[in-house]
C-alpha positions in Angstrom: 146.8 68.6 69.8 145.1 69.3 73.5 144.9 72.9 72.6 143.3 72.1 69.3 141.1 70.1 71.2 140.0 72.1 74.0 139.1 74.8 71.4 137.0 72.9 69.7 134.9 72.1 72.7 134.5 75.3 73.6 133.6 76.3 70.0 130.5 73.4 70.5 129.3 74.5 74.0 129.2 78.1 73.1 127.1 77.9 70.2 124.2 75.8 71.9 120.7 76.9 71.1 117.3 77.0 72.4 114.8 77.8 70.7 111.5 77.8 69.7 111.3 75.7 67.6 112.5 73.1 68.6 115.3 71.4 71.6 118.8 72.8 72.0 122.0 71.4 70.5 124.1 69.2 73.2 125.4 71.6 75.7 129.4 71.0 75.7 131.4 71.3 78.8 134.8 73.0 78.8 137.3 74.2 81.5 134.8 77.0 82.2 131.8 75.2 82.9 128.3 75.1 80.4 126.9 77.7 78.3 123.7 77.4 77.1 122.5 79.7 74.1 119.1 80.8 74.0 117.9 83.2 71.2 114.8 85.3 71.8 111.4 83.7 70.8 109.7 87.1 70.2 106.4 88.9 71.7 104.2 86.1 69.8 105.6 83.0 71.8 105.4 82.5 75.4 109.2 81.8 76.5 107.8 80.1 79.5 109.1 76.5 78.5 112.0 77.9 76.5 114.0 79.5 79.7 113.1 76.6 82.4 113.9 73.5 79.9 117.9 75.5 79.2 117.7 76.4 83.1 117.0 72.6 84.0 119.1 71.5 81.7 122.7 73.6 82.7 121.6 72.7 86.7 121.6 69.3 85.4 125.1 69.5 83.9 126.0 70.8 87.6 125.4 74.9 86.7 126.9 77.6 84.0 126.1 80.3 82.1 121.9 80.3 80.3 123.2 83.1 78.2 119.8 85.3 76.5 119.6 86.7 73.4 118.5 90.6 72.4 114.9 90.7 72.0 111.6 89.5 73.7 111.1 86.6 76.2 107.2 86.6 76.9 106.5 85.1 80.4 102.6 83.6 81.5 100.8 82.9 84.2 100.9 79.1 85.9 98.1 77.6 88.0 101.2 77.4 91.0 102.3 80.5 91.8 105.5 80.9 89.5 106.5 81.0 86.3 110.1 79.9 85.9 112.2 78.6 88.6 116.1 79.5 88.8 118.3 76.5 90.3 122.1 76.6 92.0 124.8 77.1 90.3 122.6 79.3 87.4 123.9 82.1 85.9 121.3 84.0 84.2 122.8 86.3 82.0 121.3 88.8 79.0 123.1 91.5 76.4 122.0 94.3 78.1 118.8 96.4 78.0 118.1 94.5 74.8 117.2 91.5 76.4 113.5 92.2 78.1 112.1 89.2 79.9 108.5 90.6 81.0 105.0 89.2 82.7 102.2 89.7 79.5 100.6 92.5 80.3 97.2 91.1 79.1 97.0 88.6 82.2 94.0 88.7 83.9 93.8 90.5 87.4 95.0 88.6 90.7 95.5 89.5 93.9 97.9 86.7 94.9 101.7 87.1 95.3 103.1 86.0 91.8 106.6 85.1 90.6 107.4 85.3 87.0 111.0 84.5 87.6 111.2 82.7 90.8 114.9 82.1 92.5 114.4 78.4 93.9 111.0 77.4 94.9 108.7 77.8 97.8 110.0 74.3 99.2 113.1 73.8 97.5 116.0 76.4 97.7 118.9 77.8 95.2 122.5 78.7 95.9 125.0 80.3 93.9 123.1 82.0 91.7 123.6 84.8 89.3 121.2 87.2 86.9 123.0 89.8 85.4 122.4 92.2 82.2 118.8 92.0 81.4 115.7 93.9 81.3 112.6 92.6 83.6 109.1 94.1 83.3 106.7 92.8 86.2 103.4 94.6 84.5 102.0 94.9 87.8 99.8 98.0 87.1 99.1 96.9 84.0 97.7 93.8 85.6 95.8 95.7 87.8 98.0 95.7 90.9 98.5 91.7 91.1 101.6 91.6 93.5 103.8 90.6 90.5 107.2 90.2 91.9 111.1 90.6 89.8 113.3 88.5 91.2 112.6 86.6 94.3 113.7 83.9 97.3 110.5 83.0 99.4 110.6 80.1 101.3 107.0 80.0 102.7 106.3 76.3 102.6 106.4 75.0 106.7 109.1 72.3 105.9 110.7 75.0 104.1 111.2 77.7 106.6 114.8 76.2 108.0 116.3 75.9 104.7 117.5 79.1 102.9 118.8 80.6 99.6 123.1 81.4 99.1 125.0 83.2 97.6 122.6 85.2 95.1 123.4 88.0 93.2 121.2 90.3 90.8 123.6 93.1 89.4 123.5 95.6 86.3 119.8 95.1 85.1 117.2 96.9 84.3 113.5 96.1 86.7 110.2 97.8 85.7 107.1 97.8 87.2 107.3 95.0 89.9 105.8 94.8 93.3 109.7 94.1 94.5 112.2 94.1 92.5 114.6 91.7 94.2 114.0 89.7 97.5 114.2 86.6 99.8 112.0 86.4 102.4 109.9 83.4 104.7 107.1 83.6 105.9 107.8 85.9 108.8 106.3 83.9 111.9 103.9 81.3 112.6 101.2 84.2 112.1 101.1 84.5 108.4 100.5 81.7 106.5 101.4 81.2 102.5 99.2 83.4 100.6 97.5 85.6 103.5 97.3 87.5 106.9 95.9 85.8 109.4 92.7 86.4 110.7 92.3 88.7 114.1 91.4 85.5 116.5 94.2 84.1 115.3 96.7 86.8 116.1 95.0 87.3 119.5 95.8 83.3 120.0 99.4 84.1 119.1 99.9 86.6 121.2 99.7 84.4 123.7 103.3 84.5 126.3 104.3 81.1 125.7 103.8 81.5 121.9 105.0 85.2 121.3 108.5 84.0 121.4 108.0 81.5 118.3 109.1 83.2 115.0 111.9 84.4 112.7 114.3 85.2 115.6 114.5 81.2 117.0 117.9 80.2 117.1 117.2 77.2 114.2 116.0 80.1 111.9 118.0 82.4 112.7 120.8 79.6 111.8 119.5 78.9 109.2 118.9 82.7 107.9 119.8 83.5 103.8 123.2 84.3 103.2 125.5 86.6 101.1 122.9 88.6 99.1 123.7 91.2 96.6 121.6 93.3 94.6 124.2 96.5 93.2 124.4 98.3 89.8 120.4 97.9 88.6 118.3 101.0 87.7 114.6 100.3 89.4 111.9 102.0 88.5 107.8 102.0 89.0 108.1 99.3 91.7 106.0 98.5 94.8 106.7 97.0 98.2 109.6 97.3 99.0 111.9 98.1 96.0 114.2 95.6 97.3 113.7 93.5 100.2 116.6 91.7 102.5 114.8 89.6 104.6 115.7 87.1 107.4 119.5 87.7 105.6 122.5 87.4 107.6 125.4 89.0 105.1 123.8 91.5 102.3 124.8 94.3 99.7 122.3 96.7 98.2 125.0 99.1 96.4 125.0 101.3 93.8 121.5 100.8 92.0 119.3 103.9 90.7 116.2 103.4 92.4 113.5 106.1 90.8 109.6 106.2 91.6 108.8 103.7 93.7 106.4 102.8 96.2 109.3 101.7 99.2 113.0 101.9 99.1 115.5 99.1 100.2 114.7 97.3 103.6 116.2 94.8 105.6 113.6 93.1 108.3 112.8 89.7 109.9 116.2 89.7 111.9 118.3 90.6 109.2 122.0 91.5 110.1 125.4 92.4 108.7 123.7 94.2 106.0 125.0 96.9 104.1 123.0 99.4 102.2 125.6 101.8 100.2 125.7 104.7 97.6 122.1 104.0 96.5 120.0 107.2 94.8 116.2 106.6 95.9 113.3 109.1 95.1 110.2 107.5 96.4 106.3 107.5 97.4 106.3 106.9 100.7 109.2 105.4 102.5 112.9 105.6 102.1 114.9 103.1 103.1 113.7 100.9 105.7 115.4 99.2 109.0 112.7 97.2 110.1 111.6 94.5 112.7 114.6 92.8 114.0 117.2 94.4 112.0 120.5 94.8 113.7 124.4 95.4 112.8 123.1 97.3 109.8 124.9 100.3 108.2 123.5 102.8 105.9 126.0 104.6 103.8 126.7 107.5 101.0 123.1 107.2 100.0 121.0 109.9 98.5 117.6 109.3 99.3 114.1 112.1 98.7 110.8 111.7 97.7 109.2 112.0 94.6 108.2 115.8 93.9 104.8 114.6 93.1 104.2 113.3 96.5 101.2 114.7 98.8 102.4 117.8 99.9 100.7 116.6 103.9 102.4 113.5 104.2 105.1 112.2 106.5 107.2 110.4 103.8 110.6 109.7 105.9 113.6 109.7 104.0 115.1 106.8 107.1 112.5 104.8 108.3 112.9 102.5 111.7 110.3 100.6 112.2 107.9 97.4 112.9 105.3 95.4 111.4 101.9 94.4 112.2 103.2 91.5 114.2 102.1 91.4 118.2 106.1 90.7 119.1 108.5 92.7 121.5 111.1 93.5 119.1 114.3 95.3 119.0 116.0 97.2 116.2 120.3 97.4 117.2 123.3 98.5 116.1 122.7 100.6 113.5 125.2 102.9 111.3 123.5 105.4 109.4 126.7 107.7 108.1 127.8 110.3 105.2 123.8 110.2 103.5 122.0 113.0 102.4 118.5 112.6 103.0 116.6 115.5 101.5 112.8 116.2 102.0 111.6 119.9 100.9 108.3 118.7 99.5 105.8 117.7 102.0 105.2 119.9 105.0 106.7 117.8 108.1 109.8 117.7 105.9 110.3 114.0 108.0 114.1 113.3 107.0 114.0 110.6 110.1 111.1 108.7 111.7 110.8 106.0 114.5 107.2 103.9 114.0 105.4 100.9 116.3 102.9 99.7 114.6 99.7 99.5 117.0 99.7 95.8 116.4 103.0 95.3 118.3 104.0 94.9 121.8 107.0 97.0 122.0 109.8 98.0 120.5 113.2 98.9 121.7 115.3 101.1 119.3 119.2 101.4 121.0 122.6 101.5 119.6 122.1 103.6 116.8 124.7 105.9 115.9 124.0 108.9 113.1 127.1 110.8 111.9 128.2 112.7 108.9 124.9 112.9 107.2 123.1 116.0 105.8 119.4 116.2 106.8 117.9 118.5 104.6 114.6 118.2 106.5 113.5 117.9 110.1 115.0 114.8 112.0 112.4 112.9 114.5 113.6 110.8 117.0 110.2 110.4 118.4 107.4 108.0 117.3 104.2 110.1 117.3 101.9 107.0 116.5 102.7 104.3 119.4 105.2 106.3 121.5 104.0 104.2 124.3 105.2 101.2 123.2 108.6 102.4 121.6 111.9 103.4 123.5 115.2 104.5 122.4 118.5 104.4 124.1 122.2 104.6 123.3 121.8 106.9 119.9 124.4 109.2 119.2 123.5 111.7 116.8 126.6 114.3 115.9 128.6 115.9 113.4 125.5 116.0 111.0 124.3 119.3 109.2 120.7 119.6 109.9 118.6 122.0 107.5 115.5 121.2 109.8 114.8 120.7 113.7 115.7 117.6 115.9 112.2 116.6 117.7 112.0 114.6 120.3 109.5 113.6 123.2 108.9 113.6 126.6 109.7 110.8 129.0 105.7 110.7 129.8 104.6 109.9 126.6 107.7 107.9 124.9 111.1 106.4 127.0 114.1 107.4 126.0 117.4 107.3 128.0 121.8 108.3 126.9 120.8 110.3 123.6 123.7 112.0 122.8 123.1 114.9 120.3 126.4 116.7 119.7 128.7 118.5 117.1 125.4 119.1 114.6 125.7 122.0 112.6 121.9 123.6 112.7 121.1 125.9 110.0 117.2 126.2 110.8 116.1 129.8 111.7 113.7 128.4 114.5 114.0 127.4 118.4 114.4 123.7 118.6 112.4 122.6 122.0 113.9 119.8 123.7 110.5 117.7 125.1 113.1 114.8 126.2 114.8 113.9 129.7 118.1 113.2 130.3 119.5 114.1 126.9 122.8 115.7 126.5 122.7 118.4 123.7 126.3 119.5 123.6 128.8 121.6 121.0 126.1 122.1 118.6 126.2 125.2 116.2 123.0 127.0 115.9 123.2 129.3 113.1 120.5 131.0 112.5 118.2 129.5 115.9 118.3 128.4 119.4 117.3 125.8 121.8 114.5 125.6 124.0 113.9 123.3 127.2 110.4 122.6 127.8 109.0 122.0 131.3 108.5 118.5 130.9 112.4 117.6 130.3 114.5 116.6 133.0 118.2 116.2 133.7 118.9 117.3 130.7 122.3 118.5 130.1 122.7 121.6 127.4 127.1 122.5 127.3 129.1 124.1 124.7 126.8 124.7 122.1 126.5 128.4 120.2 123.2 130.0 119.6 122.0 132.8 117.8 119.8 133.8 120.4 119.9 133.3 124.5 118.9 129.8 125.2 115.7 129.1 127.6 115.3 126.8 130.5 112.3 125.5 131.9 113.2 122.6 132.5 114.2 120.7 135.6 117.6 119.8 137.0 118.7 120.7 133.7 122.7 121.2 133.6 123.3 124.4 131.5 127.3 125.7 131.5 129.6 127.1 128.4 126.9 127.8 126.1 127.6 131.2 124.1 125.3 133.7 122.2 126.8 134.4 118.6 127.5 138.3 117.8 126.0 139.2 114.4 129.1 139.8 111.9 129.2 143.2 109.8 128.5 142.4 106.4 
C-alpha cells in the first residue's frame, strides 16, 4: 500500500503546470523533492511572471526541479535591473535546444547592465543552483549593444559585497548573443559603484596609500569569495565581455564548452583562485582566455584556443592573456599552470599566442610563479608587456617542453624587470634568430630547427647551455655563460 502510495504522489507532483493562463496545480512533494511543470507560453506572451511565480513557488517548498517545456519563453524589460530572479536550491531545467528562453529583441536601446535571468539578486544571494538544457538568447545586438547579460551572480549592492553565491552550476545549454554568458561578480573595489566607473577625481582620491589597500583582496571578502562554480558542456556563441566570467571565485570549472565568435574568452579576475579552465575550444575577437587582476592557483588545461579568421589582420589578439584592469592597485597574478593547450594564431601579423598587459591606470603588477609546459604555440610567445613594461615584472616562470611555431620575445631589464625565467626543453620550429633582450635568463636544451639565438647587448648574466641551433649562436651580451651548445649538420635528403 506505501508503494501504491508513493507512486501516486509522484504521479501528482510531476504533472504540475504553469501556465498562461492561469496558476499551477499544487506542486506535490515526493522522496525526490518538487517538480514544477511549466509549458511554454509562446512568442505572443511575455513569460516574465510565468517562470518567477513556479521559481518562487519550488524555493518556497524548500527547492526542486522548474522543469520547461519545448517552445518559446519571451522575457521583458523591468524598471529594476532584472528580469527573473533564480533562488537556492532551483534547478532550472529545459528539453534541450527546444526550449529558448530569450530577451525581446524589440526592447528599446539601454546602456545599463541588464539581467534577463538573474541568479540571486544584487542584495540577496542563491546557493545550490542548477540551469541545465535550455536555449538562452540575450539579443544584445539586436538591442543595440545594451549590456544584456545570460546567466549571472552580481552582488553590487554595499551590504551585499560580503555575502556570496554557492554552489552554481550552468551545464549543456545553448547561449546566444549575450554580453556574458555566465558570471558572478561584485563590484570589484570601493572604485566602481553599481551602474558606473567612477569619475577621474575620484580614482585619484582612491589612490590614495591608506585607501589603495581597500578592495576585493580584504581578508572579509576574500572570505567571503563565491564558491564552487561550474559552467561545462554549453556551446556559446556571438557573446561579449567576457564569454564567461569567474570572478572573486574561490573553487571554479569552465570545462568542456564550444565557445565560437565572441568578443572575450573565459576569465577569472578580482582574486579568484583554485580555478580550473579545461578542454574548452574558443575562436575569438580579441582576447583568449584571460587570467586577470589577482588571479592565482589557476590552471589552464587541454584548451584549443585561436581567433576568429575574420579578425583585423594588425591586431595583437593573444590567444593567453595575463593581465590587469583599469584599477590604480599593486596587484599580483601567481601560481599559474598553463599545460598541454594549443594556442594557434596565423591570422594577424604579431601572431601574439601569449601576452603580459598593465593597464596605464595601475600601479604595478607582479607576474611570478607561472609555469608553461606541454603546450603548442602556433604563434609567437611574449613574455614582455610592450604597453606599461615599467610597471610590470615577472619572476619565477618556467617555460619548457613546449613546441613553439613562433619566437619567444622578451625585454630588457631597463625597460621591464624580470628575474629566474627559465626557458628550456622548447622545441623551436621558427626559421628566424630569436634575440634574447632579457638579463639573467637561462635558455637551456632548446631545439632550434630551422633558427638560432641571439644575445643582444642589453642582456646580462644570461646563461645559454645545451641547446642545438641551426646556425652559430651570437653573443653580445654581457657576462653571459655560453657552454655545450651545438650547431646542427644539415641531413642528406
Amino acid at each position: 500500500m506505501k508503494r501504491i502510495l508513493s507512486l501516486i504522489t509522484l504521479l501528482a507532483f510531476t504533472h504540475g503546470l504553469v501556465s498562461a493562463a492561469g496558476p499551477a496545480a499544487p506542486a506535490e512533494q515526493s522522496a525526490n523533492g518538487f517538480e514544477l511543470r511549466v509549458p511554454a507560453p509562446g512568442p505572443d506572451v511575455i513569460a516574465d511572471d510565468i517562470l518567477q511565480q513556479a521559481i518562487d513557488k519550488v524555493a518556497a517548498a524548500g527547492g526542486g526541479v522548474v522543469l520547461l517545456g519545448a517552445g518559446d519563453f519571451k522575457l521583458s524589460r523591468h524598471a529594476d535591473d532584472e528580469t527573473v530572479i533564480i533562488k537556492s536550491n532551483i534547478t532550472l531545467r529545459g528539453q534541450g535546444y527546444a526550449t529558448h528562453l530569450y530577451f525581446d529583441p524589440k526592447t528599446p536601446p539601454n546602456d545599463l547592465r541588464y539581467f534577463p535571468i538573474r541568479i540571486g539578486s544584487a542584495k540577496v544571494p542563491a546557493h545550490n543552483v542548477v540551469i541545465e538544457h535550455l536555449r538562452y538568447t540575450g539579443h544584445d545586438k539586436a538591442i543595440g549593444g545594451g549590456s544584456i547579460m545570460g546567466f549571472n551572480a552580481r552582488l553590487d549592492e554595499p551590504e551585499s559585497l560580503l555575502l556570496s553565491c554557492d554552489n552554481v552550476t550552468v551545464r549543456n545549454c545553448w547561449i546566444y548573443d549575450a554580453k556574458q554568458a555566465v558570471g558572478c561578480t561584485k563590484a570589484a573595489t570601493s572604485m566602481y559603484l553599481v551602474k558606473r566607473v567612477i569619475s577621474a577625481e575620484e580614482a585619484k582620491a582612491a589612490a590614495e596609500p591608506e585607501k589603495v589597500r581597500k578592495g576585493y583582496f580584504d581578508e572579509d571578502r576574500m572570505a567571503t569569495q563565491f564558491k564552487n562554480w561550474q559552467v561545462h558542456h554549453n556551446y556559446i556563441e556571438t557573446c561579449g565581455n567576457k564569454a564567461i566570467e569567474l570572478a572573486e571565485c574561490n573553487g571554479g570549472l569552465i570545462a568542456d564548452n564550444h565557445i565560437v565568435d565572441v568578443i572575450d574568452g573565459p576569465q577569472v579576475i578580482f582574486g579568484s583562485r583554485n580555478v580550473q579552465i579545461k578542454d574548452n575550444v574558443v575562436y575569438f575577437k580579441r582576447t583568449g582566455i584571460n587570467v586577470s587582476e589577482g588571479s592565482h592557483h589557476i590552471r589552464v588545461s587541454g584548451n584549443h584556443v585561436e581567433p576568429m579568421p575574420e579578425v583585423r589582420q594588425g591586431a595583437v589578439l593573444p590567444c593567453l592573456f595575463f593581465r590587469t584592469e583599469p584599477l590604480p592597485l599593486h596587484s599580483k597574478v601567481h601560481d599559474v599552470v598553463v599545460t598541454g593547450n594549443i594556442f594557434r594564431n596565423q591570422h594577424t601579423t604579431p601572431k601574439c599566442t601569449l601576452h603580459f598587459v598593465t593597464r596605464p591606470e595601475a600601479l604595478s603588477c607582479v607576474y611570478e610563479g607561472i609555469t608553461f609546459t606541454g603546450n603548442v604555440f602556433d604563434g609567437d610567445a611574449y613574455l614582455l608587456d610592450p604597453r606599461m613594461p615599467g610597471l610590470t615584472t615577472i619572476r619565477d616562470i618556467i617555460f619548457a617542453d613546449n613546441v613553439c611555431e613562433g619566437d619567444v620575445h622578451s625585454e630588457s631589464q631597463s625597460k621591464m624587470k624580470s628575474s629566474h625565467v627559465l626557458v628550456r626543453g622548447n622545441m623551436m620550429r621558427n626559421a628566424s634568430t630569436c634575440i634574447i633582450k632579457a638579463s639573467g635568463w637561462i635558455w637551456s636544451g632548446n631545439t632550434h630547427v630551422n633558427g638560432t639565438v641571439e644575445v643582444a647587448k642589453d642582456a646580462e648574466a644570461s646563461i645559454i647551455r645545451d641547446n642545438v641551433t641551426a646556425a652559430p649562436i651570437t653573443d653580445h651580451g654581457k657576462d653571459t655563460v655560453s657552454t655545450g651548445n651545438l650547431v646542427m649538420k644539415k641531413s642528406k635528403d
